[in-house]
Predicted model as a PDB file, atoms N, CA, C, CB and O in Angstrom, pLDDT in the B-factor column:
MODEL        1                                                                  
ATOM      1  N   UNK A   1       5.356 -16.233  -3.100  1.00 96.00           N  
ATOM      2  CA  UNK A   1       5.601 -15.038  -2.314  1.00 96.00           C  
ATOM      3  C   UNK A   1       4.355 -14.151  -2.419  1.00 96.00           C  
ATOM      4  CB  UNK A   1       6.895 -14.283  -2.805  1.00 96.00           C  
ATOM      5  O   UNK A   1       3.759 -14.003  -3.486  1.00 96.00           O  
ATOM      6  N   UNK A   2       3.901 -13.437  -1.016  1.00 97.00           N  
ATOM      7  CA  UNK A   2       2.818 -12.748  -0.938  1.00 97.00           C  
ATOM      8  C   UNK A   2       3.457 -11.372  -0.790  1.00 97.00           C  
ATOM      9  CB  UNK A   2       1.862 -13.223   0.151  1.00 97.00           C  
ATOM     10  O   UNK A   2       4.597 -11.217  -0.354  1.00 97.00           O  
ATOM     11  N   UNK A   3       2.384 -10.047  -1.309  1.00 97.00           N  
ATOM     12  CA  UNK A   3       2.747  -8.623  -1.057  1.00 97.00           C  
ATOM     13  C   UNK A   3       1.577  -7.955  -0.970  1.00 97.00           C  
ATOM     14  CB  UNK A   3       3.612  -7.984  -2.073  1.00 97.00           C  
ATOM     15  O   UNK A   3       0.694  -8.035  -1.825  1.00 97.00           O  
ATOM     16  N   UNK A   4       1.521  -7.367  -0.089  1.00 97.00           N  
ATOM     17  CA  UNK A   4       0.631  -6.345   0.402  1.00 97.00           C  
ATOM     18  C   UNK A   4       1.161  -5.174   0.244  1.00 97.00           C  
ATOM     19  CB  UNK A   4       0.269  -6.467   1.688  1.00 97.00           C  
ATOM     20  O   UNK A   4       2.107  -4.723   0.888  1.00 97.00           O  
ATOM     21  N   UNK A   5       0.211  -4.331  -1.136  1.00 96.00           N  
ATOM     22  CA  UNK A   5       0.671  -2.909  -0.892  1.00 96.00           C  
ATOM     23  C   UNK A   5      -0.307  -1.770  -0.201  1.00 96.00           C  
ATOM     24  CB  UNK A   5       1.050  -2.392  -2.242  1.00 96.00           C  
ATOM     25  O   UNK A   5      -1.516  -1.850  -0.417  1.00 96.00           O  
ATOM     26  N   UNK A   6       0.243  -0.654   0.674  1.00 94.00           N  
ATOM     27  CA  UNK A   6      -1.143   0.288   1.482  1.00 94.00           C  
ATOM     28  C   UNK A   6      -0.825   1.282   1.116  1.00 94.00           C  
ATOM     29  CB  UNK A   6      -1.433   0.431   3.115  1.00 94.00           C  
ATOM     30  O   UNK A   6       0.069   2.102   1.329  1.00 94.00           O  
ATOM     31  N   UNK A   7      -2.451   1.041  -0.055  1.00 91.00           N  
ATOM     32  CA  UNK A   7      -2.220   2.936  -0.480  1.00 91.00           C  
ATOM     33  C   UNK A   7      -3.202   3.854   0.179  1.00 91.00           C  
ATOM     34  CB  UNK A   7      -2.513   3.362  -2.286  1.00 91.00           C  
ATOM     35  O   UNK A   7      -4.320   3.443   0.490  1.00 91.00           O  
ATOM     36  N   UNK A   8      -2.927   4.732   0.337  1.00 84.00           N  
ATOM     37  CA  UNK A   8      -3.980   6.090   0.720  1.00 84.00           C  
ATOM     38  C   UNK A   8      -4.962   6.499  -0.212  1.00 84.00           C  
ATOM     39  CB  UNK A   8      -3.218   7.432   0.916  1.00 84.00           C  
ATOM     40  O   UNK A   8      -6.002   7.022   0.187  1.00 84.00           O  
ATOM     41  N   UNK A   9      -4.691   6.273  -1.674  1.00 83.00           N  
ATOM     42  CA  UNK A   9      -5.672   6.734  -2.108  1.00 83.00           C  
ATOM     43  C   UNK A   9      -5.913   5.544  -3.942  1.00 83.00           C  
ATOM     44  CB  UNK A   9      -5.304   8.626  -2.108  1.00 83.00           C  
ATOM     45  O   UNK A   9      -5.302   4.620  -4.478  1.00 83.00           O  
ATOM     46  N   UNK A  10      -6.957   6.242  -4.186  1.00 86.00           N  
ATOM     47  CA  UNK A  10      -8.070   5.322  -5.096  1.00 86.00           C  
ATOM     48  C   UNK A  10      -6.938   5.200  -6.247  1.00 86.00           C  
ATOM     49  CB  UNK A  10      -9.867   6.213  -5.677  1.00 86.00           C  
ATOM     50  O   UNK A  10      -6.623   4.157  -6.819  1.00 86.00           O  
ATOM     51  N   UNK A  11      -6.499   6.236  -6.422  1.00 86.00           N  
ATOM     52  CA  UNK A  11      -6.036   6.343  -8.519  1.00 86.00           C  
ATOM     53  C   UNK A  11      -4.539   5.619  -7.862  1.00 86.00           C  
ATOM     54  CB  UNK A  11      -5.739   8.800  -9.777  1.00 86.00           C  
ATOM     55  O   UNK A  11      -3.967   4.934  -8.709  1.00 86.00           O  
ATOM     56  N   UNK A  12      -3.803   5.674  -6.438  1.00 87.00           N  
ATOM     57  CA  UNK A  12      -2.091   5.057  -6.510  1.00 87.00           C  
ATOM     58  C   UNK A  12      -2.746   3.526  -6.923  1.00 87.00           C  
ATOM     59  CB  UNK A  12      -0.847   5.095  -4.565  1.00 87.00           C  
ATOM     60  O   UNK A  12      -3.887   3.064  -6.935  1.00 87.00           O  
ATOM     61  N   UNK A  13      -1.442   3.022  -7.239  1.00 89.00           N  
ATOM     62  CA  UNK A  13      -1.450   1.582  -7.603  1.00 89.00           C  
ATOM     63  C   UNK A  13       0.270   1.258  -7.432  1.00 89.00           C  
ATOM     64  CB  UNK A  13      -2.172   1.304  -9.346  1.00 89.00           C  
ATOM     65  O   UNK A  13       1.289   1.924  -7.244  1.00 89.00           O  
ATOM     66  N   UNK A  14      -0.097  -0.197  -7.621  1.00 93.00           N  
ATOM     67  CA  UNK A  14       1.616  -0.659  -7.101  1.00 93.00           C  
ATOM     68  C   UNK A  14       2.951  -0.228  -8.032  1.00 93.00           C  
ATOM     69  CB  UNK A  14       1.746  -2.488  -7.093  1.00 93.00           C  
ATOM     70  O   UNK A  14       4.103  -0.081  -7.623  1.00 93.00           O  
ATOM     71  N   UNK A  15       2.446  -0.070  -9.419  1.00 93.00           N  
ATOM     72  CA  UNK A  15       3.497   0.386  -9.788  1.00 93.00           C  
ATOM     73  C   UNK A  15       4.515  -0.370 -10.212  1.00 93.00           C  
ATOM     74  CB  UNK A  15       3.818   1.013  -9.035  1.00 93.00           C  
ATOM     75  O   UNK A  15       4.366  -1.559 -10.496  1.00 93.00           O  
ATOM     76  N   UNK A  16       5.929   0.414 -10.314  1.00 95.00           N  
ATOM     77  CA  UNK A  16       6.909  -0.129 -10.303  1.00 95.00           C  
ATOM     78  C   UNK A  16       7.541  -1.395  -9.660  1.00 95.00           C  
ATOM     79  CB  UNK A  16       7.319   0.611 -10.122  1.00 95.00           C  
ATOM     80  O   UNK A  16       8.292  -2.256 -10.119  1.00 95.00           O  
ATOM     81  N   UNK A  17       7.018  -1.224  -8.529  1.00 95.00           N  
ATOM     82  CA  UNK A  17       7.536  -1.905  -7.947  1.00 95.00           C  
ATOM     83  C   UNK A  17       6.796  -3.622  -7.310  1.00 95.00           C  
ATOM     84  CB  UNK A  17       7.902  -0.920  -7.147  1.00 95.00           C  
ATOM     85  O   UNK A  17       7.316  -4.621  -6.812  1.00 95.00           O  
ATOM     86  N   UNK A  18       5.601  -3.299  -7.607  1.00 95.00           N  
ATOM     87  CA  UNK A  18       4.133  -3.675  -7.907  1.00 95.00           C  
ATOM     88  C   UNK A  18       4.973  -5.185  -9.137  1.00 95.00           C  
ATOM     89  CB  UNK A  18       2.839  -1.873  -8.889  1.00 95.00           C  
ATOM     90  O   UNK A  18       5.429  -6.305  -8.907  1.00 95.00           O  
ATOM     91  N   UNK A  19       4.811  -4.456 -10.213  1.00 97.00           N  
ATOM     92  CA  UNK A  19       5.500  -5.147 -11.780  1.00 97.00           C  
ATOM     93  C   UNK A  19       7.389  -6.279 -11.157  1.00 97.00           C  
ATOM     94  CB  UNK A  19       6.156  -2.953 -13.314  1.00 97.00           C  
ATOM     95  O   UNK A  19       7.938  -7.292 -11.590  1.00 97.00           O  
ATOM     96  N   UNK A  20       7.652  -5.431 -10.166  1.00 97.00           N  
ATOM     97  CA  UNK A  20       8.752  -6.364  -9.776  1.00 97.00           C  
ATOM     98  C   UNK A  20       8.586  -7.275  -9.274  1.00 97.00           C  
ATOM     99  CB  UNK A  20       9.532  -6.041  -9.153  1.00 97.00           C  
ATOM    100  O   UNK A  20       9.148  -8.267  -9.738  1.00 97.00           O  
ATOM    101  N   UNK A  21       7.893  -7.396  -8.293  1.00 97.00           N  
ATOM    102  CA  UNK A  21       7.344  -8.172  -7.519  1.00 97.00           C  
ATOM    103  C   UNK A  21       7.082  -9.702  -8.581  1.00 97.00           C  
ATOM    104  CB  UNK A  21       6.004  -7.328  -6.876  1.00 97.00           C  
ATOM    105  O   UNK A  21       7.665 -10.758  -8.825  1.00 97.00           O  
ATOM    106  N   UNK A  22       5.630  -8.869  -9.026  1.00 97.00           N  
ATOM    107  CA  UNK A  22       5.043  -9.651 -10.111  1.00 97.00           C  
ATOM    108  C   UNK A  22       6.055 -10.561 -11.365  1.00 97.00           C  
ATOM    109  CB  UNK A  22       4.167  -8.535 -10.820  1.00 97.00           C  
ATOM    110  O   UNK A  22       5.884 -11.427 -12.224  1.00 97.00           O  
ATOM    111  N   UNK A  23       6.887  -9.929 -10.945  1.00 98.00           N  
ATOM    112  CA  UNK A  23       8.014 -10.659 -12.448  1.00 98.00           C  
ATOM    113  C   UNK A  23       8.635 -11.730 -11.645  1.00 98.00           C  
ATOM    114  CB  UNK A  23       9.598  -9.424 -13.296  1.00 98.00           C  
ATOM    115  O   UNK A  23       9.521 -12.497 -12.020  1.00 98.00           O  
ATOM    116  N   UNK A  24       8.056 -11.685 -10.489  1.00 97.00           N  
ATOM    117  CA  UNK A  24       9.643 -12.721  -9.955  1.00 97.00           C  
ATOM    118  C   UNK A  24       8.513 -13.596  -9.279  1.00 97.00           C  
ATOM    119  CB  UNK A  24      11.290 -11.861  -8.525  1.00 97.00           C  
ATOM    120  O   UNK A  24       8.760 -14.197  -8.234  1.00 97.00           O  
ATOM    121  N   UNK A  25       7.144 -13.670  -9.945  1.00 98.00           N  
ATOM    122  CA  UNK A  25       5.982 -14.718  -9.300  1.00 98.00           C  
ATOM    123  C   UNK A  25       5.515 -14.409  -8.258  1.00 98.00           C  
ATOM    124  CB  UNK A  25       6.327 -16.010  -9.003  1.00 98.00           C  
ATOM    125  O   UNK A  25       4.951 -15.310  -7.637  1.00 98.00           O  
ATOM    126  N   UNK A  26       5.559 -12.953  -7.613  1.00 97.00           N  
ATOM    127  CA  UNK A  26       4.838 -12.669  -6.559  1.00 97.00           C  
ATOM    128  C   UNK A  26       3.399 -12.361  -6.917  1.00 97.00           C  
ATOM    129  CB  UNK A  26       5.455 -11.639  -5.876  1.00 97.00           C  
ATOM    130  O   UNK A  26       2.925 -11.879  -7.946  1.00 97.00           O  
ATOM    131  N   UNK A  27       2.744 -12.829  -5.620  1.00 97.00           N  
ATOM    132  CA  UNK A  27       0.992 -12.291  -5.850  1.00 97.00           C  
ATOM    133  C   UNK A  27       1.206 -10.783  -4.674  1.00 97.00           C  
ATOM    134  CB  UNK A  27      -0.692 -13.973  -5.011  1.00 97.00           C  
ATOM    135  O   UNK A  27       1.673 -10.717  -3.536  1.00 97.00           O  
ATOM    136  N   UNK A  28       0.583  -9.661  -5.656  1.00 97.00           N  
ATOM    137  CA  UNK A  28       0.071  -8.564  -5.530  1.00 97.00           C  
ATOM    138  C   UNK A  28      -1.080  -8.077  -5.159  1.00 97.00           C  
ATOM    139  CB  UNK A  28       0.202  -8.231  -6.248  1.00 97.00           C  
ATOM    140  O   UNK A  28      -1.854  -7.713  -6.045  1.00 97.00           O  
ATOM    141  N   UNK A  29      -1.449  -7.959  -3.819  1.00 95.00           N  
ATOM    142  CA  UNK A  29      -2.442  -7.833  -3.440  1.00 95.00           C  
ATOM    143  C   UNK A  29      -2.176  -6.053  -2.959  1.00 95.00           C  
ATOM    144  CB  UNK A  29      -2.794  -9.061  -2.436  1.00 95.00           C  
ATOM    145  O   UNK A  29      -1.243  -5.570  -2.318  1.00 95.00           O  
ATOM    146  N   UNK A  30      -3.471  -5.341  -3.598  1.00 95.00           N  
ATOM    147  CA  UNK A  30      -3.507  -3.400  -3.100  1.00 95.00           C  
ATOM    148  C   UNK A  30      -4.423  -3.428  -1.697  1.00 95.00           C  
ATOM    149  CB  UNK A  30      -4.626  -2.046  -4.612  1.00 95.00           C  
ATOM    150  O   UNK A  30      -5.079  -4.447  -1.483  1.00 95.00           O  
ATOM    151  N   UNK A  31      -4.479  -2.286  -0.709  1.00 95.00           N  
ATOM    152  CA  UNK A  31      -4.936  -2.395   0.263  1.00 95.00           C  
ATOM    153  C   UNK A  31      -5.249  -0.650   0.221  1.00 95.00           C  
ATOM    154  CB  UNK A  31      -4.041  -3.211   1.322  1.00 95.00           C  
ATOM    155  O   UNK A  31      -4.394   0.233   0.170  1.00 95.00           O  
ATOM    156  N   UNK A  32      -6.643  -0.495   0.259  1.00 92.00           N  
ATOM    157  CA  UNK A  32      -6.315   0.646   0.402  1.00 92.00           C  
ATOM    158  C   UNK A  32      -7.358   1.725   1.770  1.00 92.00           C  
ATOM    159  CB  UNK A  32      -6.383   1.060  -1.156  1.00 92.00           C  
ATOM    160  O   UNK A  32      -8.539   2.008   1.970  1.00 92.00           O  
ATOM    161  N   UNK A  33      -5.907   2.027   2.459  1.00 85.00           N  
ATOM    162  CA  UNK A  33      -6.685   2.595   3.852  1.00 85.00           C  
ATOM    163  C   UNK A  33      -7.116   4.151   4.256  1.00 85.00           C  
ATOM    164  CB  UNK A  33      -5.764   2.245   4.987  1.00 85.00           C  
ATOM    165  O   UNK A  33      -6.117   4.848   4.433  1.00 85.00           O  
ATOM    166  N   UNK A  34      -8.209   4.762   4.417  1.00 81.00           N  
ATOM    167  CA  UNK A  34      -8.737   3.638   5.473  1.00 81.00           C  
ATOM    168  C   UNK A  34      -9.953   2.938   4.638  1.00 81.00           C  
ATOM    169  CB  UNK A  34      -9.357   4.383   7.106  1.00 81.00           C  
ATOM    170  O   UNK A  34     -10.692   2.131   5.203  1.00 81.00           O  
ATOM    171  N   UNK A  35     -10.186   3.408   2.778  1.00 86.00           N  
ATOM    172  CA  UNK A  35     -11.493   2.912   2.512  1.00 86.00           C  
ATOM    173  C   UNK A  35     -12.043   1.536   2.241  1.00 86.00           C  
ATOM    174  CB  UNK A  35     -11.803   3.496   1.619  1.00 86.00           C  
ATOM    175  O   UNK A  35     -13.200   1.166   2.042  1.00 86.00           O  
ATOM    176  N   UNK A  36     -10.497   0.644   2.302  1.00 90.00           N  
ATOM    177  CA  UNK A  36     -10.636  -0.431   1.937  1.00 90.00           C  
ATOM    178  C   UNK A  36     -11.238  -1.401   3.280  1.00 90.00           C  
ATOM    179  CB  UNK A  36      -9.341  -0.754   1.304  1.00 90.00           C  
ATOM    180  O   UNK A  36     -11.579  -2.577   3.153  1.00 90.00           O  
ATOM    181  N   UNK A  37     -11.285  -0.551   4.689  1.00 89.00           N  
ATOM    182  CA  UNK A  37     -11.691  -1.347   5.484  1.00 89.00           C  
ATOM    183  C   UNK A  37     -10.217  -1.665   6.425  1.00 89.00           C  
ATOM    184  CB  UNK A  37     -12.430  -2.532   4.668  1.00 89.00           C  
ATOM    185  O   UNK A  37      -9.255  -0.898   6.411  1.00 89.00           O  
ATOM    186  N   UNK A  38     -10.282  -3.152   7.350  1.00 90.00           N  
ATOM    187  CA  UNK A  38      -9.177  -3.514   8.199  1.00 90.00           C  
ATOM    188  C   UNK A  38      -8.321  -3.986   6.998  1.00 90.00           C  
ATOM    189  CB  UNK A  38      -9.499  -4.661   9.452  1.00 90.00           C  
ATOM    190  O   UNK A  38      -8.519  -4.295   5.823  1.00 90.00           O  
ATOM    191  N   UNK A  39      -7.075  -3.877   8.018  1.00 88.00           N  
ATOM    192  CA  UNK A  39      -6.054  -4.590   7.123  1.00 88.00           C  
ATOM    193  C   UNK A  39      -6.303  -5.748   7.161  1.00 88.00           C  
ATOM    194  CB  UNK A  39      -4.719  -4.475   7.388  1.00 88.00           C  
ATOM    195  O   UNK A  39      -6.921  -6.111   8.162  1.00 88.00           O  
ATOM    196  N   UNK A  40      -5.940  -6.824   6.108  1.00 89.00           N  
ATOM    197  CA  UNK A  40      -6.191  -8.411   6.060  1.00 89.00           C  
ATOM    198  C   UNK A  40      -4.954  -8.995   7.200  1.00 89.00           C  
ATOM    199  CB  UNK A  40      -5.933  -9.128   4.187  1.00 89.00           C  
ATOM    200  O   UNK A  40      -3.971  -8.379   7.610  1.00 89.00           O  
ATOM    201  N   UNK A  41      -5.320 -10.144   7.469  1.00 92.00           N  
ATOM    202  CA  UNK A  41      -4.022 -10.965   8.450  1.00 92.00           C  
ATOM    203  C   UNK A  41      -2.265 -10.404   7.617  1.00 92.00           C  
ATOM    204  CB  UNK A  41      -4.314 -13.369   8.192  1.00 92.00           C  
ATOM    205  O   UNK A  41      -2.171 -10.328   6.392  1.00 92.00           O  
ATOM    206  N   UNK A  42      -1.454 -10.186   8.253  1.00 93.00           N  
ATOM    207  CA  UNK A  42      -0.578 -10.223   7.582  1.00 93.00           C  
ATOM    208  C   UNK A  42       0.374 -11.483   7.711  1.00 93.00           C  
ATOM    209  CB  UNK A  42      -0.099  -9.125   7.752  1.00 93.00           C  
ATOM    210  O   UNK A  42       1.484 -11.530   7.180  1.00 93.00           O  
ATOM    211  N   UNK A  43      -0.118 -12.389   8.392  1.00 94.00           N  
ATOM    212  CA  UNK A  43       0.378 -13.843   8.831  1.00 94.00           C  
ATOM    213  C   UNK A  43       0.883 -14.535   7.688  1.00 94.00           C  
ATOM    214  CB  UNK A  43      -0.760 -14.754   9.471  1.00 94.00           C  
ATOM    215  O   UNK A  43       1.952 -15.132   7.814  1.00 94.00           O  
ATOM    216  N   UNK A  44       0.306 -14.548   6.635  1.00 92.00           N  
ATOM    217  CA  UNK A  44       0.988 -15.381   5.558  1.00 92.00           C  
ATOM    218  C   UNK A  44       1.535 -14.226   4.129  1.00 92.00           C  
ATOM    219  CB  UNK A  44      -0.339 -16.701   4.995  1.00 92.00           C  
ATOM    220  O   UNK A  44       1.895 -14.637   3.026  1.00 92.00           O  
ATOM    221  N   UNK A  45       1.449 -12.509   4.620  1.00 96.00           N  
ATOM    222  CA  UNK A  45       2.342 -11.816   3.870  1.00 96.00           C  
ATOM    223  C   UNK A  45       3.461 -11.890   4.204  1.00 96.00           C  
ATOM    224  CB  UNK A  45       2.141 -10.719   3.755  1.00 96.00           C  
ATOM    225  O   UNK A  45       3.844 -11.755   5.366  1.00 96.00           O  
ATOM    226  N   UNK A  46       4.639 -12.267   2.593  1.00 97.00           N  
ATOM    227  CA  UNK A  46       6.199 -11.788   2.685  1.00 97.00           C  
ATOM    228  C   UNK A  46       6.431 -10.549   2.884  1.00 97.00           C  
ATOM    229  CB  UNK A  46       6.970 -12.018   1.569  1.00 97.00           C  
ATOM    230  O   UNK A  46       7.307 -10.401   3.736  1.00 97.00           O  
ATOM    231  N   UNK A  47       6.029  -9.599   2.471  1.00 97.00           N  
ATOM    232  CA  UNK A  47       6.314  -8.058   2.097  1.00 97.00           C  
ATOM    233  C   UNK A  47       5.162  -7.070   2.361  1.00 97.00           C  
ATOM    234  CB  UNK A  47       6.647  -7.924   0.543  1.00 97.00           C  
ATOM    235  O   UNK A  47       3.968  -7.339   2.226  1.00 97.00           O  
ATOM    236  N   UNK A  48       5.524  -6.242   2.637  1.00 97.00           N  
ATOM    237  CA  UNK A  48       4.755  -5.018   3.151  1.00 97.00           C  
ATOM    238  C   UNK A  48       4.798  -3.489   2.355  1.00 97.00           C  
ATOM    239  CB  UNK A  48       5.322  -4.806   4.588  1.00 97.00           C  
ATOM    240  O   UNK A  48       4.993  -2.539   3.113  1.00 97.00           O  
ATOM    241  N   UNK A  49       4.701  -3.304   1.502  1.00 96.00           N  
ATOM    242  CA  UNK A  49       4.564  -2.308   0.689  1.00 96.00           C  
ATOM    243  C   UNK A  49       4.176  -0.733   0.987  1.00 96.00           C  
ATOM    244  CB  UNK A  49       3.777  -2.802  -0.034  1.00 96.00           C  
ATOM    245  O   UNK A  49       3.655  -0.302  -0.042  1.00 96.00           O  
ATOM    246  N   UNK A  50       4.234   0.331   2.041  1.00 93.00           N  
ATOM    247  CA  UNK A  50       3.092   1.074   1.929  1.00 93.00           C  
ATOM    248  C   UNK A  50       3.761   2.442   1.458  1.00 93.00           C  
ATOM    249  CB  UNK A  50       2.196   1.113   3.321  1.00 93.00           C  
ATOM    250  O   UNK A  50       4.748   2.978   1.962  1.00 93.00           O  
ATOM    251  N   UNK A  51       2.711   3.054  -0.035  1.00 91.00           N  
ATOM    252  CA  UNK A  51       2.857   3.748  -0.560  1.00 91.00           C  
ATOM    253  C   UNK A  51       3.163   5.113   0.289  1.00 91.00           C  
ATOM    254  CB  UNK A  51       2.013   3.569  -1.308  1.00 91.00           C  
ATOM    255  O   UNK A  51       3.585   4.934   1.431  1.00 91.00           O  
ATOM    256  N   UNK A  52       2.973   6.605  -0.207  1.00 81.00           N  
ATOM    257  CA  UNK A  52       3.105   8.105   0.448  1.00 81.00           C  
ATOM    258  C   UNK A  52       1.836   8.392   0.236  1.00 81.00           C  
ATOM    259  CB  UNK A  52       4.161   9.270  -0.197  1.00 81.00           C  
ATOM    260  O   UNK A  52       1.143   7.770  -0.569  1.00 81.00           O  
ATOM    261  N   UNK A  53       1.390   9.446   1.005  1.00 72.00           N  
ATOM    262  CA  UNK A  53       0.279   9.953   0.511  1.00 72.00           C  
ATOM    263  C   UNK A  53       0.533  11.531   0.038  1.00 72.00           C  
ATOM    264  CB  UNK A  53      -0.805   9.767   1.582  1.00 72.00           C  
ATOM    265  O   UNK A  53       1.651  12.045   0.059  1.00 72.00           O  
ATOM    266  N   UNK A  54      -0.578  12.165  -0.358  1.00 68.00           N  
ATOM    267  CA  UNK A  54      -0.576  13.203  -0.921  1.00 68.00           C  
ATOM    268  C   UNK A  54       0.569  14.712  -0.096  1.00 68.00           C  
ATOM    269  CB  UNK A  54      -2.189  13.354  -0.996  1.00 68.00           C  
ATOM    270  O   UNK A  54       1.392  15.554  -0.458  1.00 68.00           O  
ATOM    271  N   UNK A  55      -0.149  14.225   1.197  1.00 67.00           N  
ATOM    272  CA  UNK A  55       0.485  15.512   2.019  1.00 67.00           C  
ATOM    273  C   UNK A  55       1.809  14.892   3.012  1.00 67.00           C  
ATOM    274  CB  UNK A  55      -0.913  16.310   3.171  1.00 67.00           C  
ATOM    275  O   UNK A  55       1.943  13.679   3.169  1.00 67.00           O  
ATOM    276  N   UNK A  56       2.632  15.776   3.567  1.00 68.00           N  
ATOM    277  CA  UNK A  56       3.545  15.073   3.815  1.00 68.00           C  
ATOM    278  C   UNK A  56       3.219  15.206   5.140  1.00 68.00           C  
ATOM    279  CB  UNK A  56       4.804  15.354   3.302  1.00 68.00           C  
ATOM    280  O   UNK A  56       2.156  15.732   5.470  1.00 68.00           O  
ATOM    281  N   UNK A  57       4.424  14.574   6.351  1.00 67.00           N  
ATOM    282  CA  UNK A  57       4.255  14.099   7.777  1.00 67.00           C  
ATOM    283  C   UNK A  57       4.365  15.540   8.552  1.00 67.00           C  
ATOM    284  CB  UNK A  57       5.512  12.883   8.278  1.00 67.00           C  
ATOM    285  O   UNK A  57       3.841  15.491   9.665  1.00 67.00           O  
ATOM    286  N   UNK A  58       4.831  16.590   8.270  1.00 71.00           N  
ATOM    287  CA  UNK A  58       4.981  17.408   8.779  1.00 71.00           C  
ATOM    288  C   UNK A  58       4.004  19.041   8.199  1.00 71.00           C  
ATOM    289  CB  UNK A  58       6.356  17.230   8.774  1.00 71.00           C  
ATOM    290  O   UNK A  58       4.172  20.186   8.618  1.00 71.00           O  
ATOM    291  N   UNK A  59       3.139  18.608   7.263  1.00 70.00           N  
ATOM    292  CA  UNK A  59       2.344  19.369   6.859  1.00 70.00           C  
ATOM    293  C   UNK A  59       1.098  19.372   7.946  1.00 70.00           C  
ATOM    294  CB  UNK A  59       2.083  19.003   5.491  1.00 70.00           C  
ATOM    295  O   UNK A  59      -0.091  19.225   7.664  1.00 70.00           O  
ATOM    296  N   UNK A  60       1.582  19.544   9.064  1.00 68.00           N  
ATOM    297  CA  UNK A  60       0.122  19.413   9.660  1.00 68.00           C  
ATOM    298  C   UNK A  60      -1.530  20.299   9.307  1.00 68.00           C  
ATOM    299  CB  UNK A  60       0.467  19.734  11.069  1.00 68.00           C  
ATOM    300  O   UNK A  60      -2.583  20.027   9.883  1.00 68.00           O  
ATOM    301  N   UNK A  61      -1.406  21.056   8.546  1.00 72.00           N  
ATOM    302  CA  UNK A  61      -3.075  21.701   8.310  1.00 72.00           C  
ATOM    303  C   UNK A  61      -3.781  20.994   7.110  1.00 72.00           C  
ATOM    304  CB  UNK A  61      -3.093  23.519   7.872  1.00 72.00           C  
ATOM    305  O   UNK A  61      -4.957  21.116   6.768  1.00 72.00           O  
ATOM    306  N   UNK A  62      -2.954  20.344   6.633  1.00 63.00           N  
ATOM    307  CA  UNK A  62      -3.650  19.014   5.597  1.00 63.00           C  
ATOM    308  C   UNK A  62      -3.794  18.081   6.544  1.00 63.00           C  
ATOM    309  CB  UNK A  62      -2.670  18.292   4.229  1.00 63.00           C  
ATOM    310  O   UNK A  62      -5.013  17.930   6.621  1.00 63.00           O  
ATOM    311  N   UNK A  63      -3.277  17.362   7.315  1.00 59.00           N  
ATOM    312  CA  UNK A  63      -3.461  16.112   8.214  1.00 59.00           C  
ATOM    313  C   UNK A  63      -4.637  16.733   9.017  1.00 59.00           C  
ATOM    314  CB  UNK A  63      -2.018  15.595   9.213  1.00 59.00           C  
ATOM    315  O   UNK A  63      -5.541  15.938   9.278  1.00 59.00           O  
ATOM    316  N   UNK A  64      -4.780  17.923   9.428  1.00 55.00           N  
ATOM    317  CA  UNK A  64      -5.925  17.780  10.928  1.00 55.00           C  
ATOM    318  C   UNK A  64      -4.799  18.150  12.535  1.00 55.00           C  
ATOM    319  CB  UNK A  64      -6.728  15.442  11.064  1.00 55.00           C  
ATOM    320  O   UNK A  64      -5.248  17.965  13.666  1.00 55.00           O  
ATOM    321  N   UNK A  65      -4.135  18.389  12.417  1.00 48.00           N  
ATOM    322  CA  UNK A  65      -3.132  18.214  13.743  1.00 48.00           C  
ATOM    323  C   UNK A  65      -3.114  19.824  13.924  1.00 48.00           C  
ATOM    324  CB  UNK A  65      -1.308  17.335  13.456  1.00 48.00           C  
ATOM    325  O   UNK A  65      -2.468  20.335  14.839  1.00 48.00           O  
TER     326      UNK A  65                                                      
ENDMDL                                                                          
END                                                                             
């Protein structure tokens, strides 16, 4: 089993849930956008992971909107 997690930023990591994955023989792969570049194929990911980021969806003067 494959997992792709998308974090926003440098210091998140998978975590909890990251370690679950991992216990049950999943490979853990971090993605992190936008500095990590494109997203990889997701063609042969099981799972899709994507973390929160700092500011929330409706905070628009942190986003730029």
């Amino acid at each position: 089993m494959r997992v792709i997690v998308i974090k926003h930023h440098e210091i998140d990591d998978a975590g909890f849930i990251g370690a679950a994955f991992a216990a049950r023989g999943a490979t853990v792969q971090e993605h992190l956008v936008p500095g990590g570049g494109p997203l990889p194929s997701l063609a042969a990911i099981d799972h899709v992971v994507v973390l929160g980021a700092v500011w929330s969806v409706y905070d628009r003067a942190r986003i730029g909107h």
